[in-house]
SEROBA-552137 format. One line per 3 residues: number of its first residue (from 1); their letters; for each residue x negated, y negated, z of N, C-alpha, C. Coordinates in nm, 2 decimals, always signed. Layout:
<sites>
NUM	a	X,Y,Z,X,Y,Z,X,Y,Z ~ ...;
</sites>
This chain:
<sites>
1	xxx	+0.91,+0.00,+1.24,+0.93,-0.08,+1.12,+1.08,-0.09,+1.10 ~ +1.11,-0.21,+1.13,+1.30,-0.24,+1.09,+1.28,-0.23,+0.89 ~ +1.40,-0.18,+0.83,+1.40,-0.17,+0.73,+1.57,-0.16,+0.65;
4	xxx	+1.57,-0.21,+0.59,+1.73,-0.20,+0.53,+1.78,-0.08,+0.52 ~ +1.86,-0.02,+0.58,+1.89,+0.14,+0.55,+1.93,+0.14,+0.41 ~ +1.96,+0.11,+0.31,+1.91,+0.12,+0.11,+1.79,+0.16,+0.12;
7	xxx	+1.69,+0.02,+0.14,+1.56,+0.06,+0.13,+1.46,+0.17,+0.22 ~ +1.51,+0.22,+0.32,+1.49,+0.33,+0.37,+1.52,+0.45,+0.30 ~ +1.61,+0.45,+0.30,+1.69,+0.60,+0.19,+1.56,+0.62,+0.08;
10	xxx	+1.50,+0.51,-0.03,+1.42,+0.49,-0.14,+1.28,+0.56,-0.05 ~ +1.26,+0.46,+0.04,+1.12,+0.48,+0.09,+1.09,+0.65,+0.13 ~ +1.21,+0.71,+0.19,+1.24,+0.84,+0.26,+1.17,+0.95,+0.14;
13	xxx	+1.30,+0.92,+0.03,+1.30,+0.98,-0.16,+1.09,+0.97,-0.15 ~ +1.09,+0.84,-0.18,+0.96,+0.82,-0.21,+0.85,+0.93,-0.14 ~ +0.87,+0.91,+0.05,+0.78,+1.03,+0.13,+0.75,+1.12,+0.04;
16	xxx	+0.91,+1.17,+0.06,+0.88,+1.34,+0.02,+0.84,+1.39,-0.08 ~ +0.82,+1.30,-0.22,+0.74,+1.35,-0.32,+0.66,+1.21,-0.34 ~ +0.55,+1.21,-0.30,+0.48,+1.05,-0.30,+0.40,+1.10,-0.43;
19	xxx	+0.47,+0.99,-0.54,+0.42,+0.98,-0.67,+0.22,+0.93,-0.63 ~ +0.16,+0.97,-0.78,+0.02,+0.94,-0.82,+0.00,+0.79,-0.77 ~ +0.10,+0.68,-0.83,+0.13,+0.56,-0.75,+0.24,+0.55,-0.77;
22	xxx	+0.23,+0.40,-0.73,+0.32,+0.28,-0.70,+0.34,+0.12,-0.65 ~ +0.40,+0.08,-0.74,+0.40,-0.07,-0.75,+0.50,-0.11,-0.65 ~ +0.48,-0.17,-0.59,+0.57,-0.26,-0.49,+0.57,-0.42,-0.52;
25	xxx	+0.71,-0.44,-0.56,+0.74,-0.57,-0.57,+0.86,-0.67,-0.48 ~ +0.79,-0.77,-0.47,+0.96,-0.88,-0.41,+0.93,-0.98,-0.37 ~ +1.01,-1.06,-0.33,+0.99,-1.19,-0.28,+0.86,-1.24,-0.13;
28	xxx	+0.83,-1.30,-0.14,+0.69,-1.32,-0.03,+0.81,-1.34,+0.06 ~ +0.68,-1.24,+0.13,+0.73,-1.23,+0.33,+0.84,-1.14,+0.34 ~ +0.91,-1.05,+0.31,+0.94,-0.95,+0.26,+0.92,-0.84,+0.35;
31	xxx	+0.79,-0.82,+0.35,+0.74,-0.72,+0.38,+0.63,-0.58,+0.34 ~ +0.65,-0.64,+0.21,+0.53,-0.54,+0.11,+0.42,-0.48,+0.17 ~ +0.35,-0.60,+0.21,+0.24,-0.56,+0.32,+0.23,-0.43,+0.39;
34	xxx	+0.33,-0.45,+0.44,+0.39,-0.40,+0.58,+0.44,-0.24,+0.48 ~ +0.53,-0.24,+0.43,+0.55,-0.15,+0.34,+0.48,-0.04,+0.32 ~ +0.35,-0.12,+0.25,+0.25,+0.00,+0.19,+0.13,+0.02,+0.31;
37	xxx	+0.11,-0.03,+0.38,+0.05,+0.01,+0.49,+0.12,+0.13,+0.56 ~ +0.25,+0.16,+0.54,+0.33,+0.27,+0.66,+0.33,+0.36,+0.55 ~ +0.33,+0.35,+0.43,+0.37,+0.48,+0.35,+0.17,+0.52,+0.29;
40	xxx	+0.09,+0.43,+0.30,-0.03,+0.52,+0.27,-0.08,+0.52,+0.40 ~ -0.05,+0.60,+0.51,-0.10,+0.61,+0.66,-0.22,+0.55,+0.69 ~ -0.19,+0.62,+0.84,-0.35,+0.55,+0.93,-0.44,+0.54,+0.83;
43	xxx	-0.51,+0.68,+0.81,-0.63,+0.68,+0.77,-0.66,+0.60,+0.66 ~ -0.55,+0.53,+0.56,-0.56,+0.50,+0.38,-0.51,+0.34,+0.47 ~ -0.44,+0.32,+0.57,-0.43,+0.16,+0.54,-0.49,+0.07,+0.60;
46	xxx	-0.60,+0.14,+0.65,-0.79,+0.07,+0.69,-0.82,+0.02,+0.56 ~ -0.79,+0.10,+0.46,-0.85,+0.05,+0.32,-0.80,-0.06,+0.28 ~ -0.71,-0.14,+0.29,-0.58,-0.16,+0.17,-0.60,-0.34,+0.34;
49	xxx	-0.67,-0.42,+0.28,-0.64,-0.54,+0.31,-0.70,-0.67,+0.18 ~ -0.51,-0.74,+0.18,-0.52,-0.84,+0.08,-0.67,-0.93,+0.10 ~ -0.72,-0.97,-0.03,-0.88,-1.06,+0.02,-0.78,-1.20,-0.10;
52	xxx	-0.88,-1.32,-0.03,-0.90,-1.42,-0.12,-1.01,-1.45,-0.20 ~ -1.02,-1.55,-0.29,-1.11,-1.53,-0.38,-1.24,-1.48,-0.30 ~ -1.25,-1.56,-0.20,-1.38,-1.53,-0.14,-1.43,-1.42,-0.05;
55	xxx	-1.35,-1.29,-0.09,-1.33,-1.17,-0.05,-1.31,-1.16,+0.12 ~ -1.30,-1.24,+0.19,-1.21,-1.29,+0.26,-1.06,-1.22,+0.36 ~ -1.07,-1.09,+0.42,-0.93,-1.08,+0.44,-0.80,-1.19,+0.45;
58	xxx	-0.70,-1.17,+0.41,-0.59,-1.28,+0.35,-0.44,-1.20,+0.34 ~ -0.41,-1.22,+0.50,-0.30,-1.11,+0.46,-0.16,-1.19,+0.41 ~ -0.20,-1.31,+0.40,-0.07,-1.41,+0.35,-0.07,-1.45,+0.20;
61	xxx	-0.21,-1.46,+0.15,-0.18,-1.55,+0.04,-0.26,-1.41,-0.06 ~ -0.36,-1.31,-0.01,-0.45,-1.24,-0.08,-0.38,-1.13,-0.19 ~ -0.48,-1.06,-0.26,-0.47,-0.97,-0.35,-0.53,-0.87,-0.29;
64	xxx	-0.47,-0.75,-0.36,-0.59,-0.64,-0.32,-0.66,-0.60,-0.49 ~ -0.78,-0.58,-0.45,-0.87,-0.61,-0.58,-0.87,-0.47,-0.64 ~ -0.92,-0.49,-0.78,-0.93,-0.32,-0.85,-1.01,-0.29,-0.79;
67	xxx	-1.15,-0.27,-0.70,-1.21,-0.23,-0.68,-1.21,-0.15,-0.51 ~ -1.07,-0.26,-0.42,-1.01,-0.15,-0.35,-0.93,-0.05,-0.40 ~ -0.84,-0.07,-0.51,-0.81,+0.02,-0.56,-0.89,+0.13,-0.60;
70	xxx	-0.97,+0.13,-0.64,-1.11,+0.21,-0.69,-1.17,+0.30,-0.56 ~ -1.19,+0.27,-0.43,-1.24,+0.31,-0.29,-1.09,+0.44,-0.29 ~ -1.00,+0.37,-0.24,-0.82,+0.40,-0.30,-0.84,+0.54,-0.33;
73	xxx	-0.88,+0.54,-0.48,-0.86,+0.66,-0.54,-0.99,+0.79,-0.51 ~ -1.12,+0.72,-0.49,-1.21,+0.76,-0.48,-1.18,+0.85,-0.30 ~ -1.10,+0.80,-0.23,-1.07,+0.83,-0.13,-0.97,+0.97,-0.09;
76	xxx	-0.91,+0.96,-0.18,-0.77,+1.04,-0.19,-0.75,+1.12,-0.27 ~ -0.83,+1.11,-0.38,-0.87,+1.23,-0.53,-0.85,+1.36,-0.42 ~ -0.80,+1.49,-0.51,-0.84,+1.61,-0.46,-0.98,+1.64,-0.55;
79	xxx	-1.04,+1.73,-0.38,-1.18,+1.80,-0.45,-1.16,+1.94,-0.49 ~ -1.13,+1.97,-0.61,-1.15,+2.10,-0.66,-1.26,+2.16,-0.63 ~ -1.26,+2.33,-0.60,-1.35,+2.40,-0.57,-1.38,+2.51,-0.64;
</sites>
């Protein structure tokens, strides 16, 4: 992933203490996509594809819905024992 060395430094910061979330914002085509797929890894960015209304993968125009969000967290929660 080519990335602005600014926004690398942020993303780096970000790794090493990866907050509960995070919003990613900017102009389309950017890269956002691409973004949050490398910082929630392999296994979490199987989850995480933009849909159109018609649930639909849509990685240009889509949303990701509360209810991948919901998979998201359901996924990644720690299990206390």
């Amino acid at each position: 992933m080519l990335v602005h060395a600014t926004s690398q430094k942020q993303l780096d910061m970000i790794m090493r203490d990866m907050p509960q979330s995070l919003l990613l914002s900017g102009k389309r085509g950017v890269g956002l996509y691409t973004i949050a797929r490398n910082l929630a890894g392999r296994r979490l960015a199987a989850e995480i594809r933009p849909q159109n209304a018609k649930e639909q993968t849509d990685n240009e125009n889509g949303t990701i819905s509360v209810e991948m969000i919901r998979v998201l967290y359901s996924t990644t929660r720690a299990k206390h024992t």
